[in-house]
BAMAR-499322 format. One record per residue (C-alpha): residue in one letter; chain; x, y, z. Coordinates in Angstrom, 1 decimal. Layout:
# residues N
('A' 'A' (X Y Z))
...
//
This chain:
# residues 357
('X' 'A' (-47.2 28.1 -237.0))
('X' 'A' (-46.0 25.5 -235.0))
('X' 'A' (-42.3 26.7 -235.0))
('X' 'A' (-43.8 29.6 -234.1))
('X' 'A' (-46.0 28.1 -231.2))
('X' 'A' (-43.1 26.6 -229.1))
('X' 'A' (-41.0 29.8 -228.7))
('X' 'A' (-44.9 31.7 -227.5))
('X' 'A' (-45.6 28.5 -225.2))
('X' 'A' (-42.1 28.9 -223.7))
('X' 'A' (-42.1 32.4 -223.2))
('X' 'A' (-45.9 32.0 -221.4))
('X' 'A' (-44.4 29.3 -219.3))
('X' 'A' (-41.2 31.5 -217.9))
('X' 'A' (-43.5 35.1 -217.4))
('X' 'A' (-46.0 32.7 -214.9))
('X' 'A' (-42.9 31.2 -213.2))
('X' 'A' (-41.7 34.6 -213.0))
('X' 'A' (-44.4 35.8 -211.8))
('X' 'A' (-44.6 33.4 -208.9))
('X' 'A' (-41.3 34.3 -208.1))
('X' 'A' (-42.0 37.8 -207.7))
('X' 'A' (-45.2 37.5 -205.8))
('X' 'A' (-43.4 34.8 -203.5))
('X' 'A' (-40.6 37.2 -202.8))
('X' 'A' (-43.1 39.9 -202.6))
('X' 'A' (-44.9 38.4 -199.8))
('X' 'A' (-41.5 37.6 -197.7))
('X' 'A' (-40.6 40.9 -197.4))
('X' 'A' (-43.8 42.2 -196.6))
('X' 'A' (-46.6 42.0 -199.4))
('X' 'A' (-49.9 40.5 -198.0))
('X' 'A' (-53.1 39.3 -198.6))
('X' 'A' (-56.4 38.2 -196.7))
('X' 'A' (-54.1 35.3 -195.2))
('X' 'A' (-51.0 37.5 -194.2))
('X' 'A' (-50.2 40.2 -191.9))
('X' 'A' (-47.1 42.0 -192.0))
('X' 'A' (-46.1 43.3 -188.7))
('X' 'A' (-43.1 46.3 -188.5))
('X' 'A' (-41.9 46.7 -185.1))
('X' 'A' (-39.1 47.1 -182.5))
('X' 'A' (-36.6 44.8 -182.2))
('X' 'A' (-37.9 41.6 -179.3))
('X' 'A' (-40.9 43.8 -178.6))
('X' 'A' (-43.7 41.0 -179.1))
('X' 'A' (-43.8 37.6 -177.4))
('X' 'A' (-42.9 35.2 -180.3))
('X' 'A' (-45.7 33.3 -178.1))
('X' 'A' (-48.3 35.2 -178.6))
('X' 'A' (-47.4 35.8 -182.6))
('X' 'A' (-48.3 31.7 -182.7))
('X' 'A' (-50.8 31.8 -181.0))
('X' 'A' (-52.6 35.0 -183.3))
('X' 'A' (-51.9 32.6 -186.5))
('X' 'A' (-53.7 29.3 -184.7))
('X' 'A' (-56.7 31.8 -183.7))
('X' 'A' (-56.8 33.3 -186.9))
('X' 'A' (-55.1 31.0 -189.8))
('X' 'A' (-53.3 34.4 -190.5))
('X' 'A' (-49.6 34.1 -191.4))
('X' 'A' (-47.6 36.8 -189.5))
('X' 'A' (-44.5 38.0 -190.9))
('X' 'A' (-42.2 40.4 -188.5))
('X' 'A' (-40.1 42.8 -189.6))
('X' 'A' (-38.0 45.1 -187.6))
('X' 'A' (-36.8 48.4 -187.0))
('X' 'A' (-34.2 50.1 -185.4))
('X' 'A' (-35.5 54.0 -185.4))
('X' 'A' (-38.8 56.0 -185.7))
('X' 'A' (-37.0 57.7 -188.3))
('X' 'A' (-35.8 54.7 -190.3))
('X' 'A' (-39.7 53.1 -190.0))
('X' 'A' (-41.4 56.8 -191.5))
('X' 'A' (-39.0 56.4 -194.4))
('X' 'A' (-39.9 53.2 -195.2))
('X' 'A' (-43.7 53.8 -195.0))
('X' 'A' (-43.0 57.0 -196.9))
('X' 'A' (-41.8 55.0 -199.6))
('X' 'A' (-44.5 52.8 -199.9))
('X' 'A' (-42.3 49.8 -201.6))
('X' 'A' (-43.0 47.4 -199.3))
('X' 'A' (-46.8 46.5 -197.5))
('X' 'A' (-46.8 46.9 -193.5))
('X' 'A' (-50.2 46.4 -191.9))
('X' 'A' (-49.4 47.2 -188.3))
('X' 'A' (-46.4 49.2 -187.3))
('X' 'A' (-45.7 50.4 -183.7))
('X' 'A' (-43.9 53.8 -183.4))
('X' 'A' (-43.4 56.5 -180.5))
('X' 'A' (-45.4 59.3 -179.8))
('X' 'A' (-43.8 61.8 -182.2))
('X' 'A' (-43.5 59.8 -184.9))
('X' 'A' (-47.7 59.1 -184.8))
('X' 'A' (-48.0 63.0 -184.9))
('X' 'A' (-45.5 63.4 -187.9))
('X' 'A' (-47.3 60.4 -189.1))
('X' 'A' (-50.8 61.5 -189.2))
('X' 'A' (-49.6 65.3 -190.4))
('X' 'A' (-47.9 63.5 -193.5))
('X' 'A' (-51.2 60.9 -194.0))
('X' 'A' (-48.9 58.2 -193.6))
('X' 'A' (-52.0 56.2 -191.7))
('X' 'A' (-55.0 54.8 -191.9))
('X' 'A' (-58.0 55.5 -189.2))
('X' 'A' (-58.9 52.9 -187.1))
('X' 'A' (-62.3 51.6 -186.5))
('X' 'A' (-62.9 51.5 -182.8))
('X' 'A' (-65.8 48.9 -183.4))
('X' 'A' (-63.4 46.4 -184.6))
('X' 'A' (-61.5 46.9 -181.2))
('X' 'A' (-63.7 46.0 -179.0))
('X' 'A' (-61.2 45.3 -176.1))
('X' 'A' (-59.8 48.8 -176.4))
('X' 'A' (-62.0 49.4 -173.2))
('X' 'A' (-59.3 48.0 -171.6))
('X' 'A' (-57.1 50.6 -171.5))
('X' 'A' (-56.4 53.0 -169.0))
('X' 'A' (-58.3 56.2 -169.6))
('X' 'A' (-55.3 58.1 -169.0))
('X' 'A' (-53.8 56.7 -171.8))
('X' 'A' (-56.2 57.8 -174.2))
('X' 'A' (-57.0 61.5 -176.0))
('X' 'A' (-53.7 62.5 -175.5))
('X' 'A' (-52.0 65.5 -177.7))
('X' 'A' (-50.0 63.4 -180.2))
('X' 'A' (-53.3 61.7 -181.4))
('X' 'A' (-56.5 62.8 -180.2))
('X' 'A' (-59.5 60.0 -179.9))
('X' 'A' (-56.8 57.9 -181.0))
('X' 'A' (-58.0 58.1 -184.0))
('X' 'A' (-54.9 56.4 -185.6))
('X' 'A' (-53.6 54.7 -183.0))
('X' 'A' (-53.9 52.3 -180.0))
('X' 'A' (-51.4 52.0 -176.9))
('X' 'A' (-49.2 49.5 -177.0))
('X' 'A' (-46.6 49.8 -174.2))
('X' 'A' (-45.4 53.6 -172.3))
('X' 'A' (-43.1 54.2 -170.0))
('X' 'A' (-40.7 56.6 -168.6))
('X' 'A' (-37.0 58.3 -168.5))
('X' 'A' (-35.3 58.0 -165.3))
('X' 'A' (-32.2 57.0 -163.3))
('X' 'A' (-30.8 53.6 -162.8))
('X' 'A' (-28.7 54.0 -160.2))
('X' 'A' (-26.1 51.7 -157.5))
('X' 'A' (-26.5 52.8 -154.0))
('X' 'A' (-23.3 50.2 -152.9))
('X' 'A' (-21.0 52.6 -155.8))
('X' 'A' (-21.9 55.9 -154.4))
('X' 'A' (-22.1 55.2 -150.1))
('X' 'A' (-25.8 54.6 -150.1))
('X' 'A' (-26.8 58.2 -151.5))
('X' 'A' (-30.2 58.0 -152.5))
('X' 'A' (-31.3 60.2 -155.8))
('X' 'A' (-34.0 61.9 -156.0))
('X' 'A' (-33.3 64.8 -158.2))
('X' 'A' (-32.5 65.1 -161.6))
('X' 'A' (-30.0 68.0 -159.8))
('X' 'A' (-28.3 65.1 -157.7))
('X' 'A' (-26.0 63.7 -160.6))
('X' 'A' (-24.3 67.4 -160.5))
('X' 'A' (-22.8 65.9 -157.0))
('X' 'A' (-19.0 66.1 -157.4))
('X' 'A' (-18.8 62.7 -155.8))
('X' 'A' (-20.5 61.0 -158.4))
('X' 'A' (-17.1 62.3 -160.7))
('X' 'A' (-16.6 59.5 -164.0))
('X' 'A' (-19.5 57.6 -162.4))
('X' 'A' (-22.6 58.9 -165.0))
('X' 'A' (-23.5 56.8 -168.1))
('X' 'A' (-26.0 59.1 -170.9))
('X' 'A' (-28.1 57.2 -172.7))
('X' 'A' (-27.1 58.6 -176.4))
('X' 'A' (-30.6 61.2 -177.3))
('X' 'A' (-30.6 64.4 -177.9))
('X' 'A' (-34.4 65.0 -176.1))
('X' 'A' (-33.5 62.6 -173.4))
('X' 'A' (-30.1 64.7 -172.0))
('X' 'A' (-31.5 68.4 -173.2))
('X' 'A' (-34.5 67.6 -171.7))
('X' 'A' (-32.7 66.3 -168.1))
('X' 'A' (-31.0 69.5 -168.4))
('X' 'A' (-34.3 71.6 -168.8))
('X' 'A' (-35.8 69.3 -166.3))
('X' 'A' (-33.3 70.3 -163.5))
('X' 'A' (-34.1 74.0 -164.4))
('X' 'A' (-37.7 73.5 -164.0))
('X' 'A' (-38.7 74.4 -167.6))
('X' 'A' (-40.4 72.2 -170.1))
('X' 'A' (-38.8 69.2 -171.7))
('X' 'A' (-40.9 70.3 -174.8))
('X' 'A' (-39.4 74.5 -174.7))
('X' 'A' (-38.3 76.6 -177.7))
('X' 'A' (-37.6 79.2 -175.7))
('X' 'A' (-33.6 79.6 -176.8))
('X' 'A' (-32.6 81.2 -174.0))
('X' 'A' (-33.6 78.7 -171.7))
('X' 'A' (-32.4 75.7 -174.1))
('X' 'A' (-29.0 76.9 -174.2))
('X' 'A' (-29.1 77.9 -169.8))
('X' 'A' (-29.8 74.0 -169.9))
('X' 'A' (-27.0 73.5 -172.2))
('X' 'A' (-24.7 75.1 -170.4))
('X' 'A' (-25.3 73.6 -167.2))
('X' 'A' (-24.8 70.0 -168.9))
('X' 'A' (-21.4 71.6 -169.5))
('X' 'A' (-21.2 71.4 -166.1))
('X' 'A' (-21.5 68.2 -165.3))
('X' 'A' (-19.0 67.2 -168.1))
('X' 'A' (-16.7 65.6 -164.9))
('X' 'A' (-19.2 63.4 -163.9))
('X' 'A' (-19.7 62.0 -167.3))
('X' 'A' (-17.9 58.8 -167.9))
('X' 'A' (-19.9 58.3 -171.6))
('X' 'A' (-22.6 58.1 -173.9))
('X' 'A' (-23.6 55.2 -175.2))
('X' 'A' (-26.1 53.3 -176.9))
('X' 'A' (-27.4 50.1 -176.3))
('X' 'A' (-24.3 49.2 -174.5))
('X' 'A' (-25.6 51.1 -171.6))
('X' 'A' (-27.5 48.1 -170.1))
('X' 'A' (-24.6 46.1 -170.1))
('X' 'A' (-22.1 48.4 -168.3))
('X' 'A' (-24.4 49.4 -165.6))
('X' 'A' (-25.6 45.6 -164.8))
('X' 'A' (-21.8 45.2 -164.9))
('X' 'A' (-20.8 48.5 -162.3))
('X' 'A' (-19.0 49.9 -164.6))
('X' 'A' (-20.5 53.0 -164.0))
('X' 'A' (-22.8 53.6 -160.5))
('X' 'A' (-25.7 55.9 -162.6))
('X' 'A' (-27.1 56.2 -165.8))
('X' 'A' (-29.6 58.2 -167.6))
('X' 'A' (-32.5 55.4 -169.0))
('X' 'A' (-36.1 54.8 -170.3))
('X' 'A' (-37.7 52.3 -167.8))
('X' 'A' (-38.1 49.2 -169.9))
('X' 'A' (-34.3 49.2 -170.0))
('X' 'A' (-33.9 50.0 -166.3))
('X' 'A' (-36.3 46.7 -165.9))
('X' 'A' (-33.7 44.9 -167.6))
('X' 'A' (-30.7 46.4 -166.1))
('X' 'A' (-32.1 45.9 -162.6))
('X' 'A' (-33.0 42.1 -163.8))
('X' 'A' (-29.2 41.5 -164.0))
('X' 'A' (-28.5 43.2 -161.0))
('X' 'A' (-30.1 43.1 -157.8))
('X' 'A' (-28.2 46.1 -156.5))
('X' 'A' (-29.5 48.9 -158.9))
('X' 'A' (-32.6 50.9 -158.5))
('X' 'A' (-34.4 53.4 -160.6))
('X' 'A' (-36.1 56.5 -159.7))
('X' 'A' (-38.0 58.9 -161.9))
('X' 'A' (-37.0 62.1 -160.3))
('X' 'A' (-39.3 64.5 -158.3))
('X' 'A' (-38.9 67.5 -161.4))
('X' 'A' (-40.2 65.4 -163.8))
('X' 'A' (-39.7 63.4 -167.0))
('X' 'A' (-40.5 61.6 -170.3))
('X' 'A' (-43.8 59.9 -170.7))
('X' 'A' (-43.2 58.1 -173.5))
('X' 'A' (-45.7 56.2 -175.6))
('X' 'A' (-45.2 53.1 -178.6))
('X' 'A' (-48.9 53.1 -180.4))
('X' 'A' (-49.9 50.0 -182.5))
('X' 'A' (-51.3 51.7 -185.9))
('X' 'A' (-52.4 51.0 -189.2))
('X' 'A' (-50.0 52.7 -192.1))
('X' 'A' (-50.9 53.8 -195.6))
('X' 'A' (-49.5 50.5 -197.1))
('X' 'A' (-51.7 47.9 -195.1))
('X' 'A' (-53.5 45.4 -197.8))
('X' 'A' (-54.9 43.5 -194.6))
('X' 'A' (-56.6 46.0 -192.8))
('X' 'A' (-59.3 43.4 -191.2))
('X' 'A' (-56.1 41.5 -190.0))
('X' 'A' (-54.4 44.6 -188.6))
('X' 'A' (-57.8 45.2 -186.5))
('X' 'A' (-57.9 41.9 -185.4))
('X' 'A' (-54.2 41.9 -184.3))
('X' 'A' (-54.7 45.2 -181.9))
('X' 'A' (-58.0 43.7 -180.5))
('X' 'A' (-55.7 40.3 -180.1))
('X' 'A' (-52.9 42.1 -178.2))
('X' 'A' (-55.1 44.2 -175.9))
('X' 'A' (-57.1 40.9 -174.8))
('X' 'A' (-55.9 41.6 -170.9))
('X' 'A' (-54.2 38.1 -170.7))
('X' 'A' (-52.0 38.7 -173.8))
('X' 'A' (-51.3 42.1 -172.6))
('X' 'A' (-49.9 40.7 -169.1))
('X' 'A' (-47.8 38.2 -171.3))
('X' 'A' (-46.3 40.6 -173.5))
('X' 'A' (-45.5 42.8 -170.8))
('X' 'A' (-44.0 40.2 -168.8))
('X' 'A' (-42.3 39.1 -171.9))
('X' 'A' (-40.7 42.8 -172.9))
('X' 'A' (-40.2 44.2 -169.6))
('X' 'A' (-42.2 47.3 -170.2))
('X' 'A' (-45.1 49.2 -168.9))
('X' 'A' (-48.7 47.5 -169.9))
('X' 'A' (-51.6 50.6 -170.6))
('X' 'A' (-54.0 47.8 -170.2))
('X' 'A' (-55.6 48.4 -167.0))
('X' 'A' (-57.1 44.7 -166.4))
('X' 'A' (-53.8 43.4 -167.7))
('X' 'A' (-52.7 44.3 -164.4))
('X' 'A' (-54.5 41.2 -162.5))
('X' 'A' (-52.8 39.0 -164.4))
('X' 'A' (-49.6 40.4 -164.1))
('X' 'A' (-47.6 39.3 -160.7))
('X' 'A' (-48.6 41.7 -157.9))
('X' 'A' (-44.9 42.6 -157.0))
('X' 'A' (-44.5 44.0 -160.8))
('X' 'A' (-48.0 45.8 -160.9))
('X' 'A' (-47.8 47.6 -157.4))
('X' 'A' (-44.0 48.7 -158.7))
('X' 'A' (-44.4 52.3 -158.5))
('X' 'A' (-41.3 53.3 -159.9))
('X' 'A' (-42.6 51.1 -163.2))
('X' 'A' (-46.3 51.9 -162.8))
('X' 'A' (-46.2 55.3 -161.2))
('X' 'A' (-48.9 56.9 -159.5))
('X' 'A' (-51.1 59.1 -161.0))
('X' 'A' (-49.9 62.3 -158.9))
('X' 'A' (-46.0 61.8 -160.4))
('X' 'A' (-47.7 60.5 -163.7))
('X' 'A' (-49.0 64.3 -163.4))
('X' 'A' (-45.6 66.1 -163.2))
('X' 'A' (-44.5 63.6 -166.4))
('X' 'A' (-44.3 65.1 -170.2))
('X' 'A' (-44.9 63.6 -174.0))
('X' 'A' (-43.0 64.8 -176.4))
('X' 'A' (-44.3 67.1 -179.0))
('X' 'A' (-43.5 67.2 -182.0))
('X' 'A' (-41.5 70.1 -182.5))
('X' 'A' (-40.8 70.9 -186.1))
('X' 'A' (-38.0 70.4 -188.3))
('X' 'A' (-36.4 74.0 -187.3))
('X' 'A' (-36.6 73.2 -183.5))
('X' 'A' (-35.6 69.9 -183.6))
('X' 'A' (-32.7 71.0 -185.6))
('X' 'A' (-32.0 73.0 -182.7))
('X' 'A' (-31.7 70.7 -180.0))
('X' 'A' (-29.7 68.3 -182.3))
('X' 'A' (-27.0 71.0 -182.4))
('X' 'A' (-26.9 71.6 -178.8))
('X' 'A' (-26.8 68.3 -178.3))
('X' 'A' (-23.7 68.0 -180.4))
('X' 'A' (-22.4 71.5 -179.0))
('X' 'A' (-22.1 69.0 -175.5))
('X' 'A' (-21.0 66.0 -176.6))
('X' 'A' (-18.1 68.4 -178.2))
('X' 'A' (-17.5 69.7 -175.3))
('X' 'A' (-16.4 66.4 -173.1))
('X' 'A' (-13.6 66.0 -175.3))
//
């Protein structure tokens, strides 16, 4: 018995040091528990001061992952090997989200501090009551532009890049919505049409402005344009911040047609273990102070209307970052269009960037 005891104690020994192992590593790449939160989110989109300051509030551990796409986030949730309690994705993604039950509702009376937030931020088509999710940061699709490159034109228009003296001067931030929907914009149709007739007049005319085109580019773009290496470039606002912060020179302007309202949402997926931590986080990050930190922090637009008196007045009265509610009018989400449409404007998308070379 007892030569048979020491192989049984051994054995015992390694499967609980195995299991530690395994629950150890489980937990660093996202597993949690009453203690932990895991947090999925854009890359440096969270003041690593305010993460800190959550854990000393709350003795919960946070642990930040990040991703680089909507697309790449749904497929890990879809998954479901790995435990995220909050994640923070755009406004399409939250209606693919909810149609594929990748969340989980949120209880409004654990955020109290949602009162917070704008009004016009709420009820809006890609998640109704917001019922599944929470604002987080918005903002818009514009033009950065360099008056000193291109003899102190102003632009206005969506219509004024087609100006042959802006030849080789026009950087394209690299999205397939973003340019076809600037090219439906200038037409006056929807950035969210399926008509194909107009989709491929607005493809057509991006043909157009092929000379005036000197790339498109990722990330990079914020780079080149605080550099002047190009005088204009199609952006979301939180870049154009950022751009603008390098360079005194550039301005942005969301033109008079119309654009992109876009939306990141704080909500809870399928895979949250910590769900009383994931409340207490949103309820944490809309607390109007934090909110004016992060903002400051990321650069972007805060929903969080009281967030605005702590925010300096020269970034809170900056209309071209917090526009007025008459332009916010003329401004668009994204719908979610459907695999077949989306398909669609993909190809056309593709169809241009053929054609530039």
């Amino acid at each position: 018995m007892r030569q048979l005891a020491q192989p049984f104690i051994a054995i015992t020994v390694i499967s609980f040091m195995l299991i530690y192992v395994v629950s150890h590593l489980n937990s660093a790449q996202g597993y949690s528990g009453e203690n932990t939160l895991t947090v999925y989110n854009w890359g440096d989109y969270v003041d690593p001061d305010l993460i800190e300051k959550f854990e000393q509030e709350t003795g919960v551990k946070v642990i930040y992952q990040t991703f680089d796409s909507n697309e790449a986030m749904m497929t890990k949730v879809k998954q479901g090997g790995t435990t995220f309690d909050i994640a923070v994705p755009s406004e399409y993604a939250i209606s693919k989200m909810r149609e594929e039950k990748l969340l989980k509702p949120i209880d409004h009376s654990q955020v109290p501090n949602l009162k917070y937030i704008n009004p016009r931020f709420l009820n809006l088509s890609f998640d109704p009551k917001n019922e599944y999710s929470i604002p987080y940061f918005w903002g818009t699709v514009g033009i950065v532009y360099n008056p000193e490159m291109i003899k102190g034109k102003e632009i206005t228009s969506w219509n004024d890049l087609w100006d042959k003296d802006l030849e080789n001067q026009i950087l394209l931030a690299d999205g397939a919505r973003e340019v076809i929907g600037m090219g439906l914009n200038s037409l006056g149709y929807s950035l969210n049409d399926t008509n194909k007739k107009h989709l491929k007049e607005a493809k057509e005319k991006l043909d157009r402005l092929t000379p005036n085109i000197k790339a498109i580019v990722g990330d990079e773009i914020k780079m080149l344009l605080a550099n002047e290496e190009a005088a204009v470039g199609l952006v979301w606002s939180g870049d154009a911040s950022e751009i603008m912060g390098e360079n005194e020179k550039l301005d942005y302007v969301v033109p008079e047609e119309g654009s992109n309202l876009w939306f990141d949402n704080m909500v809870i997926p399928k895979t949250a273990k910590n769900v009383k931590g994931a409340h207490q986080f949103i309820n944490f990050m809309l607390e109007p102070e934090h909110a004016a930190q992060n903002a400051e922090y990321v650069g972007y637009s805060t929903p969080n209307e009281k967030a605005l008196d702590y925010l300096p007045k020269d970034v809170a009265n900056d209309e071209r970052f917090y526009p007025g509610e008459a332009l916010t009018k003329k401004l668009e989400v994204y719908d979610n269009l459907g695999k077949e449409m989306l398909a669609y404007y993909n190809e056309l998308f593709l169809e241009f960037k053929m054609h530039r070379k």
